[in-house]
C-alpha positions in Angstrom: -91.5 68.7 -86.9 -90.9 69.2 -90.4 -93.7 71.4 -92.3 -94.4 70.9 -96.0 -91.6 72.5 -97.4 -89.5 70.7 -95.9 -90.8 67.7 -96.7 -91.3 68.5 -100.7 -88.0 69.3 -100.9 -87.0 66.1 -99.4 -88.4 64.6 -102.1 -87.0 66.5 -104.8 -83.7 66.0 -103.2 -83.8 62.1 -104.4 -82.7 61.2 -107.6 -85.1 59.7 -110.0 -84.4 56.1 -109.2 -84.4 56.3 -105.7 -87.9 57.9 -105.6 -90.6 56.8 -103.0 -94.6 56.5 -102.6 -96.0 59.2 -101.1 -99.3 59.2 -99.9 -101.5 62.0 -98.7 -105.4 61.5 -96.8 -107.4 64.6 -96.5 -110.7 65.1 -95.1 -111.3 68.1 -97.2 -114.5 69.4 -95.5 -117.2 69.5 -98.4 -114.5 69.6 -100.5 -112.9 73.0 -100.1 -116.3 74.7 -100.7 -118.5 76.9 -98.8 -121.2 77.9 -101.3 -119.4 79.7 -104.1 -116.7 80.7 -102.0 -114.1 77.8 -102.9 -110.9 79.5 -101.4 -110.5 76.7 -99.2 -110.4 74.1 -102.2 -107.9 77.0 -103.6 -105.7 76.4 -100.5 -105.7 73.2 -100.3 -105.1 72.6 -104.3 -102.2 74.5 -103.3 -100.9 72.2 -100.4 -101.3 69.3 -102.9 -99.2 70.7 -105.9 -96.5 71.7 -102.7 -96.4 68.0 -101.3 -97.0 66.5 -104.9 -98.1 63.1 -103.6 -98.3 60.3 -105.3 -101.3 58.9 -103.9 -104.2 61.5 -102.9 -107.1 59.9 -100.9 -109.9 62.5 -100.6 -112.5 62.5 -98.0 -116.0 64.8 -98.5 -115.4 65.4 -102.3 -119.0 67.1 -102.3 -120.1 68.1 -105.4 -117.8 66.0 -107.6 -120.5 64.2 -109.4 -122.6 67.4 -110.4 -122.3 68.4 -114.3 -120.4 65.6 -115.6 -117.4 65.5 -112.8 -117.0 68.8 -113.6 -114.8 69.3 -110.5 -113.5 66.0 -110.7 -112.1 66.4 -113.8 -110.9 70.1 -113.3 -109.0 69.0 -109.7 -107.3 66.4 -111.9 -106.3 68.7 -114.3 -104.7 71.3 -111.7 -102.9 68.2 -110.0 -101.9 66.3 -112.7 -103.5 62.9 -110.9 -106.1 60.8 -112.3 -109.4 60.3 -110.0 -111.6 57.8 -109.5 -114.5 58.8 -107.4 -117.2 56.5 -105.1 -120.6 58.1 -104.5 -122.2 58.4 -101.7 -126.0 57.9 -102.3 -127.0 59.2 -99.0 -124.9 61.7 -98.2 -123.3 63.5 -100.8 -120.0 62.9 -99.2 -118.3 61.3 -101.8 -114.7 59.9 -101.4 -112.0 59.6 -103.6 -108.6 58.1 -105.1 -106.1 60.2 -107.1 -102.7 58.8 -108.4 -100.3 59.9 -110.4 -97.5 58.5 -113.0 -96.1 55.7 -113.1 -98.9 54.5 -111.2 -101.4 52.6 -113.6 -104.9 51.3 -112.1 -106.0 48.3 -112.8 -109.4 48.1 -111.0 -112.0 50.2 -109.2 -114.7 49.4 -106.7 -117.0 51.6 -104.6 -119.2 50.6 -101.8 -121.8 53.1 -100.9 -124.3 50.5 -99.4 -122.2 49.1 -96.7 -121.1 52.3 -95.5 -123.1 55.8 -94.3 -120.6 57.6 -96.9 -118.7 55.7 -99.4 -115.5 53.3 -99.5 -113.1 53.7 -102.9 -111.9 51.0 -103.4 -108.9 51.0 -106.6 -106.2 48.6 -107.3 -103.1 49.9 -108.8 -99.8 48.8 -110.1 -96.3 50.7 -109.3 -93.0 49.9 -111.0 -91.3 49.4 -107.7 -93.6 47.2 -106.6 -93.9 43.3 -107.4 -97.7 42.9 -106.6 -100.5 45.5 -107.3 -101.3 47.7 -104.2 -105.2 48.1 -103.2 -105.7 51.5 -101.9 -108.7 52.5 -99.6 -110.2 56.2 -99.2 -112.7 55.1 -96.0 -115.3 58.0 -94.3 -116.5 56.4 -91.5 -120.3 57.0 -89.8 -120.2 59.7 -87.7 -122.7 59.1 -85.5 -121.9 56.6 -83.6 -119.3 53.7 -82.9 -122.4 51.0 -83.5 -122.4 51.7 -87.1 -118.6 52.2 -87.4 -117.9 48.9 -86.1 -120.3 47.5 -88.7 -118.3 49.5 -91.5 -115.0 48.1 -89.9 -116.3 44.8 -90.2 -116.3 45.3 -94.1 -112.6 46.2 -93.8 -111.4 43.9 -91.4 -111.2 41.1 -94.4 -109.0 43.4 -96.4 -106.1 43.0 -94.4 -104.1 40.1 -95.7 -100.5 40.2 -94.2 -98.7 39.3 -97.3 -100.5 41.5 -100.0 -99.5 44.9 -100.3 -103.3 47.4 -99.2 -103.4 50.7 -97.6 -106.3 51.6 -95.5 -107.0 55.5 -95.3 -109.1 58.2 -94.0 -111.6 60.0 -91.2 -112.5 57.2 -88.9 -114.2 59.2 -86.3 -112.8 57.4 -83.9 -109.9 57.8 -81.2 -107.4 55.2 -80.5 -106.3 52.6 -77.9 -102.5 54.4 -78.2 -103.9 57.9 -77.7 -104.9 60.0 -75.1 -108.3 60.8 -73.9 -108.7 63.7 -76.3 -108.4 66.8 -75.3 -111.6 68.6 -74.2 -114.2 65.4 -74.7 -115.3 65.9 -71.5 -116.6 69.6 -72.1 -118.1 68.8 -75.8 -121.4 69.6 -76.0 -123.6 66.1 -75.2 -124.5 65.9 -79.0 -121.3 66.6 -79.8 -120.1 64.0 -77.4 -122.2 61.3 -78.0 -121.1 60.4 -81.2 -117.5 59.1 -79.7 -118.7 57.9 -76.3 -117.7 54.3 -75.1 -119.9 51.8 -73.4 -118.5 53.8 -70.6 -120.7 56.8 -71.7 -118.2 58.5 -70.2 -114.9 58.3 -72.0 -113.9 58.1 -75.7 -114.6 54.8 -77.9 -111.6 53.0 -79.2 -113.5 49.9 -80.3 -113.1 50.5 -84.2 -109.5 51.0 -84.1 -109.1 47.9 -81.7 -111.1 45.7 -84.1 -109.2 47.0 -87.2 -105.8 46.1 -85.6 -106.9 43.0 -84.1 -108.0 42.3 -88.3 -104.1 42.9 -89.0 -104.2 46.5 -90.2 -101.1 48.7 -88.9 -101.5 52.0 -87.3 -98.5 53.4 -89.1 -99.2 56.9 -87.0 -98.7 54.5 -83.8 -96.0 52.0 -85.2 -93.7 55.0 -86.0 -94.4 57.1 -83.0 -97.2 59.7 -83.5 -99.5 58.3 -82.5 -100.1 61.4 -80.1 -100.6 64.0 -83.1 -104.3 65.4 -83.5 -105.7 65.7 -86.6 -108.8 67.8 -85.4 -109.5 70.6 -85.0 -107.8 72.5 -87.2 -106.8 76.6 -86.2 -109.6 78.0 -87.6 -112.1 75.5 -86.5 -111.3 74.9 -82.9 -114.6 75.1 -80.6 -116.8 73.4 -83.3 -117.8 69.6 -83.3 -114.5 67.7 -82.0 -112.5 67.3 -79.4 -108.9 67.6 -80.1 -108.0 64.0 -80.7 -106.1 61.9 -84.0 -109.6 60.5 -85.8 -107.4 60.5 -89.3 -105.7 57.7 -90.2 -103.5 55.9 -92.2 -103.3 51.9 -92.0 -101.7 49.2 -93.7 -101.3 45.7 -94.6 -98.1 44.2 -92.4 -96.5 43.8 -95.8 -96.5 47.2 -96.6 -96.1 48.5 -92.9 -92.6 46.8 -93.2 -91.6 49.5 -95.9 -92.9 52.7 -94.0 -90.3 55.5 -93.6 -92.1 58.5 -92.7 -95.6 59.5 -91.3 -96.9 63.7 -90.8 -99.3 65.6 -89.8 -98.8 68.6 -92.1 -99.4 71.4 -90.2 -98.8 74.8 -92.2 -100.8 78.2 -92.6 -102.8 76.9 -95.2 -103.7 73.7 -93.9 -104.7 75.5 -91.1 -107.5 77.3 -92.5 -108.1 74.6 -95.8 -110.5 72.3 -93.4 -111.7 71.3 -90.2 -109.2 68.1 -90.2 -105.4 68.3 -90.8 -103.8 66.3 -93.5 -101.7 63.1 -93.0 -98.9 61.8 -95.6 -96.8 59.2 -95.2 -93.9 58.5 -96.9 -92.9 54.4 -98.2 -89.6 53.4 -99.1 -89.0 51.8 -103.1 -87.4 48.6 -102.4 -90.2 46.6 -101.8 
Protein backbone atom coordinates (compact mmCIF):
# COMPACT_ATOMS: atom_id res chain seq x y z
CA UNK A 1 0.00 0.00 0.00
CA UNK A 2 1.64 3.14 -0.74
CA UNK A 3 2.40 5.48 2.48
CA UNK A 4 2.52 9.27 2.19
CA UNK A 5 5.68 9.61 0.64
CA UNK A 6 4.91 7.81 -1.89
CA UNK A 7 1.97 9.28 -2.67
CA UNK A 8 3.43 13.13 -2.49
CA UNK A 9 5.85 12.33 -4.66
CA UNK A 10 3.40 10.97 -7.12
CA UNK A 11 2.15 14.14 -7.29
CA UNK A 12 5.07 16.10 -7.70
CA UNK A 13 6.00 13.71 -10.39
CA UNK A 14 3.11 15.29 -12.81
CA UNK A 15 3.80 18.20 -14.74
CA UNK A 16 1.92 21.29 -13.97
CA UNK A 17 -0.81 20.77 -16.51
CA UNK A 18 -1.51 17.41 -15.84
CA UNK A 19 -2.11 18.15 -12.04
CA UNK A 20 -5.10 16.46 -10.13
CA UNK A 21 -7.57 17.20 -7.07
CA UNK A 22 -6.55 15.90 -4.12
CA UNK A 23 -8.58 15.64 -1.24
CA UNK A 24 -7.80 14.76 2.27
CA UNK A 25 -10.74 14.07 5.42
CA UNK A 26 -9.37 14.06 8.86
CA UNK A 27 -11.10 13.59 12.02
CA UNK A 28 -8.41 15.36 13.92
CA UNK A 29 -9.47 14.46 17.54
CA UNK A 30 -10.10 18.01 19.28
CA UNK A 31 -8.09 19.20 16.80
CA UNK A 32 -4.60 18.02 17.50
CA UNK A 33 -4.86 19.32 21.12
CA UNK A 34 -4.74 17.84 24.48
CA UNK A 35 -4.70 20.87 26.75
CA UNK A 36 -1.60 22.85 25.97
CA UNK A 37 0.11 19.98 24.70
CA UNK A 38 -0.58 20.43 20.80
CA UNK A 39 2.11 17.98 19.46
CA UNK A 40 -0.50 16.02 17.93
CA UNK A 41 -1.77 19.21 15.83
CA UNK A 42 2.23 19.52 15.21
CA UNK A 43 2.15 16.01 13.65
CA UNK A 44 -0.53 16.19 11.80
CA UNK A 45 0.32 19.94 10.39
CA UNK A 46 3.10 17.92 9.33
CA UNK A 47 1.24 15.05 7.42
CA UNK A 48 -0.75 17.90 5.66
CA UNK A 49 2.25 19.99 4.27
CA UNK A 50 3.73 16.13 3.23
CA UNK A 51 0.50 15.19 1.22
CA UNK A 52 -0.20 18.94 0.27
CA UNK A 53 -3.81 18.34 -0.61
CA UNK A 54 -5.77 20.44 -2.38
CA UNK A 55 -8.86 20.06 -0.54
CA UNK A 56 -8.55 19.64 3.45
CA UNK A 57 -11.92 18.64 5.16
CA UNK A 58 -11.30 18.86 9.00
CA UNK A 59 -13.42 17.11 11.48
CA UNK A 60 -13.25 18.30 15.52
CA UNK A 61 -11.54 21.69 14.79
CA UNK A 62 -12.03 22.48 18.59
CA UNK A 63 -11.06 25.66 19.63
CA UNK A 64 -10.93 27.31 16.22
CA UNK A 65 -13.37 30.01 17.10
CA UNK A 66 -11.68 31.20 20.40
CA UNK A 67 -9.74 34.69 20.11
CA UNK A 68 -10.61 35.74 16.76
CA UNK A 69 -9.83 32.19 14.80
CA UNK A 70 -6.74 32.50 16.25
CA UNK A 71 -5.90 28.89 15.21
CA UNK A 72 -7.88 29.13 12.28
CA UNK A 73 -6.02 31.59 10.85
CA UNK A 74 -2.51 30.37 12.12
CA UNK A 75 -3.33 26.58 10.55
CA UNK A 76 -3.95 28.46 7.36
CA UNK A 77 -0.93 30.23 7.47
CA UNK A 78 1.29 26.98 8.08
CA UNK A 79 -0.63 25.25 5.13
CA UNK A 80 -0.98 27.77 2.77
CA UNK A 81 -5.04 26.89 2.37
CA UNK A 82 -7.74 29.16 3.04
CA UNK A 83 -10.50 27.95 5.82
CA UNK A 84 -13.87 28.34 6.19
CA UNK A 85 -15.09 27.02 9.46
CA UNK A 86 -18.92 25.84 10.67
CA UNK A 87 -19.56 26.06 14.38
CA UNK A 88 -20.94 23.80 16.32
CA UNK A 89 -23.15 25.47 18.97
CA UNK A 90 -23.53 22.45 21.07
CA UNK A 91 -20.54 20.81 21.00
CA UNK A 92 -17.56 22.65 20.31
CA UNK A 93 -16.72 20.30 17.55
CA UNK A 94 -16.41 22.49 14.82
CA UNK A 95 -15.77 21.28 11.18
CA UNK A 96 -14.02 22.61 8.53
CA UNK A 97 -13.10 23.33 4.73
CA UNK A 98 -9.53 24.33 3.59
CA UNK A 99 -8.54 24.77 -0.21
CA UNK A 100 -5.89 25.82 -1.74
CA UNK A 101 -4.93 27.73 -5.26
CA UNK A 102 -6.35 27.81 -7.96
CA UNK A 103 -9.29 26.86 -6.11
CA UNK A 104 -11.56 30.08 -5.62
CA UNK A 105 -14.91 29.79 -3.34
CA UNK A 106 -17.77 31.04 -4.27
CA UNK A 107 -20.12 30.37 -1.34
CA UNK A 108 -20.28 29.04 2.26
CA UNK A 109 -22.96 27.55 4.28
CA UNK A 110 -22.86 25.93 7.74
CA UNK A 111 -25.59 23.90 9.39
CA UNK A 112 -25.25 23.49 13.05
CA UNK A 113 -28.99 23.05 13.86
CA UNK A 114 -29.68 20.13 11.81
CA UNK A 115 -26.84 18.27 12.91
CA UNK A 116 -25.38 17.27 16.76
CA UNK A 117 -21.94 18.82 15.40
CA UNK A 118 -21.83 20.90 12.38
CA UNK A 119 -22.07 20.41 8.38
CA UNK A 120 -19.53 22.98 6.13
CA UNK A 121 -21.02 23.43 3.48
CA UNK A 122 -18.61 25.68 0.61
CA UNK A 123 -18.95 25.79 -3.07
CA UNK A 124 -15.85 26.24 -5.01
CA UNK A 125 -14.71 26.73 -8.51
CA UNK A 126 -11.49 24.81 -10.12
CA UNK A 127 -9.99 25.60 -13.50
CA UNK A 128 -10.26 21.98 -14.60
CA UNK A 129 -13.58 21.81 -13.86
CA UNK A 130 -16.69 23.14 -15.95
CA UNK A 131 -19.21 23.52 -13.01
CA UNK A 132 -18.47 24.64 -9.38
CA UNK A 133 -17.84 21.60 -7.02
CA UNK A 134 -19.87 21.71 -3.44
CA UNK A 135 -17.67 20.25 -0.87
CA UNK A 136 -19.01 18.70 2.42
CA UNK A 137 -16.95 18.35 5.88
CA UNK A 138 -19.98 16.06 7.67
CA UNK A 139 -19.50 14.84 11.75
CA UNK A 140 -22.12 12.71 12.24
CA UNK A 141 -24.02 12.08 15.96
CA UNK A 142 -22.28 9.67 17.71
CA UNK A 143 -24.66 8.40 19.76
CA UNK A 144 -26.79 6.66 17.96
CA UNK A 145 -27.93 5.59 14.33
CA UNK A 146 -31.60 7.31 15.09
CA UNK A 147 -30.12 10.69 14.92
CA UNK A 148 -27.65 9.92 12.19
CA UNK A 149 -30.21 8.83 9.89
CA UNK A 150 -31.95 12.10 10.62
CA UNK A 151 -28.65 13.98 9.69
CA UNK A 152 -28.37 11.69 6.51
CA UNK A 153 -31.69 12.73 5.65
CA UNK A 154 -30.29 16.41 5.22
CA UNK A 155 -27.66 15.03 2.87
CA UNK A 156 -29.47 12.68 0.97
CA UNK A 157 -30.93 15.78 -1.30
CA UNK A 158 -27.35 16.78 -2.06
CA UNK A 159 -26.65 14.09 -4.29
CA UNK A 160 -27.66 15.16 -7.75
CA UNK A 161 -25.99 12.76 -10.38
CA UNK A 162 -25.02 15.32 -12.83
CA UNK A 163 -23.53 18.10 -10.54
CA UNK A 164 -20.09 17.76 -9.44
CA UNK A 165 -20.40 17.43 -4.77
CA UNK A 166 -18.25 15.57 -2.52
CA UNK A 167 -19.56 14.26 0.65
CA UNK A 168 -16.81 13.85 3.51
CA UNK A 169 -16.09 12.88 6.92
CA UNK A 170 -16.63 10.69 10.45
CA UNK A 171 -19.97 9.01 9.87
CA UNK A 172 -19.90 6.79 12.91
CA UNK A 173 -21.19 4.35 11.05
CA UNK A 174 -20.02 0.91 9.46
CA UNK A 175 -20.96 -0.14 6.03
CA UNK A 176 -23.15 -2.64 4.04
CA UNK A 177 -19.59 -3.63 2.08
CA UNK A 178 -17.67 -4.05 5.25
CA UNK A 179 -17.14 -6.53 7.70
CA UNK A 180 -18.58 -6.86 11.09
CA UNK A 181 -15.83 -4.77 12.69
CA UNK A 182 -13.43 -6.17 14.35
CA UNK A 183 -13.90 -6.54 18.15
CA UNK A 184 -17.77 -5.04 18.29
CA UNK A 185 -18.73 -7.82 19.98
CA UNK A 186 -16.34 -7.30 23.09
CA UNK A 187 -16.83 -3.30 23.24
CA UNK A 188 -17.88 -2.28 26.28
CA UNK A 189 -22.11 -1.97 26.15
CA UNK A 190 -21.71 1.92 26.12
CA UNK A 191 -19.33 1.73 23.82
CA UNK A 192 -21.38 -0.60 21.72
CA UNK A 193 -24.58 0.83 21.83
CA UNK A 194 -23.88 3.70 19.86
CA UNK A 195 -23.39 1.44 16.49
CA UNK A 196 -25.87 -1.36 17.38
CA UNK A 197 -28.56 -2.38 14.62
CA UNK A 198 -32.13 -3.11 15.23
CA UNK A 199 -30.55 -6.33 15.74
CA UNK A 200 -28.97 -5.03 19.01
CA UNK A 201 -26.62 -7.35 18.24
CA UNK A 202 -24.57 -6.56 15.20
CA UNK A 203 -23.29 -3.25 13.70
CA UNK A 204 -25.72 -0.58 12.02
CA UNK A 205 -25.31 0.02 8.40
CA UNK A 206 -28.56 1.92 7.88
CA UNK A 207 -26.87 5.47 7.36
CA UNK A 208 -24.58 4.37 4.71
CA UNK A 209 -27.49 2.27 2.96
CA UNK A 210 -29.73 5.38 2.93
CA UNK A 211 -26.88 7.66 1.65
CA UNK A 212 -26.25 5.31 -1.32
CA UNK A 213 -29.73 4.59 -1.96
CA UNK A 214 -29.81 8.93 -2.22
CA UNK A 215 -27.04 8.42 -5.10
CA UNK A 216 -23.88 9.17 -3.08
CA UNK A 217 -20.78 6.90 -4.14
CA UNK A 218 -18.72 5.04 -1.63
CA UNK A 219 -15.55 5.78 -3.46
CA UNK A 220 -13.61 3.62 -0.60
CA UNK A 221 -16.09 0.69 -1.91
CA UNK A 222 -16.29 1.55 -5.70
CA UNK A 223 -12.52 1.34 -5.93
CA UNK A 224 -11.94 -1.54 -3.71
CA UNK A 225 -11.14 -0.60 -0.01
CA UNK A 226 -13.79 -0.83 1.22
CA UNK A 227 -12.19 -3.23 3.78
CA UNK A 228 -9.62 -0.59 5.27
CA UNK A 229 -10.39 0.64 8.95
CA UNK A 230 -10.08 4.00 9.72
CA UNK A 231 -10.31 3.41 13.66
CA UNK A 232 -8.44 2.93 15.86
CA UNK A 233 -5.50 4.30 15.29
CA UNK A 234 -1.87 2.64 16.97
CA UNK A 235 -1.90 4.55 19.75
CA UNK A 236 -5.54 4.49 20.51
CA UNK A 237 -6.50 0.92 20.16
CA UNK A 238 -8.64 -0.36 23.22
CA UNK A 239 -10.54 3.04 23.55
CA UNK A 240 -14.11 3.73 22.17
CA UNK A 241 -14.25 1.83 18.72
CA UNK A 242 -14.14 -1.19 17.23
CA UNK A 243 -11.89 -1.53 14.47
CA UNK A 244 -14.14 -0.81 11.56
CA UNK A 245 -13.95 2.07 8.33
CA UNK A 246 -16.53 4.93 9.95
CA UNK A 247 -14.53 7.62 7.68
CA UNK A 248 -15.64 8.30 4.56
CA UNK A 249 -15.39 9.84 1.38
CA UNK A 250 -18.54 10.09 -0.98
CA UNK A 251 -19.48 11.52 -4.09
CA UNK A 252 -21.89 12.67 -6.61
CA UNK A 253 -21.90 9.87 -9.67
CA UNK A 254 -20.59 12.72 -11.68
CA UNK A 255 -17.60 13.14 -9.91
CA UNK A 256 -17.26 9.36 -8.93
CA UNK A 257 -16.79 8.82 -12.71
CA UNK A 258 -13.36 10.82 -12.37
CA UNK A 259 -11.85 9.03 -9.22
CA UNK A 260 -8.40 7.63 -9.62
CA UNK A 261 -7.15 6.89 -6.29
CA UNK A 262 -8.51 6.38 -2.63
CA UNK A 263 -5.91 5.83 0.90
CA UNK A 264 -5.91 5.26 4.03
CA UNK A 265 -2.63 6.99 5.03
CA UNK A 266 -1.20 5.01 7.43
CA UNK A 267 2.44 6.30 8.54
CA UNK A 268 4.19 6.96 12.06
CA UNK A 269 2.72 10.07 12.47
CA UNK A 270 -0.72 9.43 11.55
CA UNK A 271 -0.41 6.87 13.82
CA UNK A 272 -0.18 8.76 16.91
CA UNK A 273 -1.81 12.36 15.34
CA UNK A 274 -5.48 11.03 16.28
CA UNK A 275 -7.81 8.37 17.18
CA UNK A 276 -9.09 8.07 13.38
CA UNK A 277 -6.73 7.62 10.34
CA UNK A 278 -6.83 9.94 7.48
CA UNK A 279 -8.41 9.27 3.95
CA UNK A 280 -7.31 11.14 0.56
CA UNK A 281 -8.42 10.44 -2.50
CA UNK A 282 -7.04 11.42 -5.58
CA UNK A 283 -9.51 12.82 -8.90
CA UNK A 284 -8.28 12.86 -12.29
CA UNK A 285 -8.29 16.72 -14.32
CA UNK A 286 -10.19 15.99 -17.39
CA UNK A 287 -13.50 16.38 -16.13
Amino acid sequence: MPNASSTLMMKIGKREDEMELTVLTYNTLFGGRDGADDRRASAQIALIEELRPDVFLMQEAKGFDAAGGALLHALETRIGMRGFLALAPRTGQHTAIFIREPLKPLSFEQDGVNFHHALAILEVTAPTFHAPITLFSAHLCPNGPAVRRREAAYLAVRAAPESFALLAGDFNSASPHDPEPEGFASLPAHHRARYLGEDLQTADRSVLVHLEAAGWVDLGHALGKAGSPTVPTTDFADTEFATMRCDYVMTSQALARHAQSYEVIRTPLSDTASDHYPVFVRFGRKL
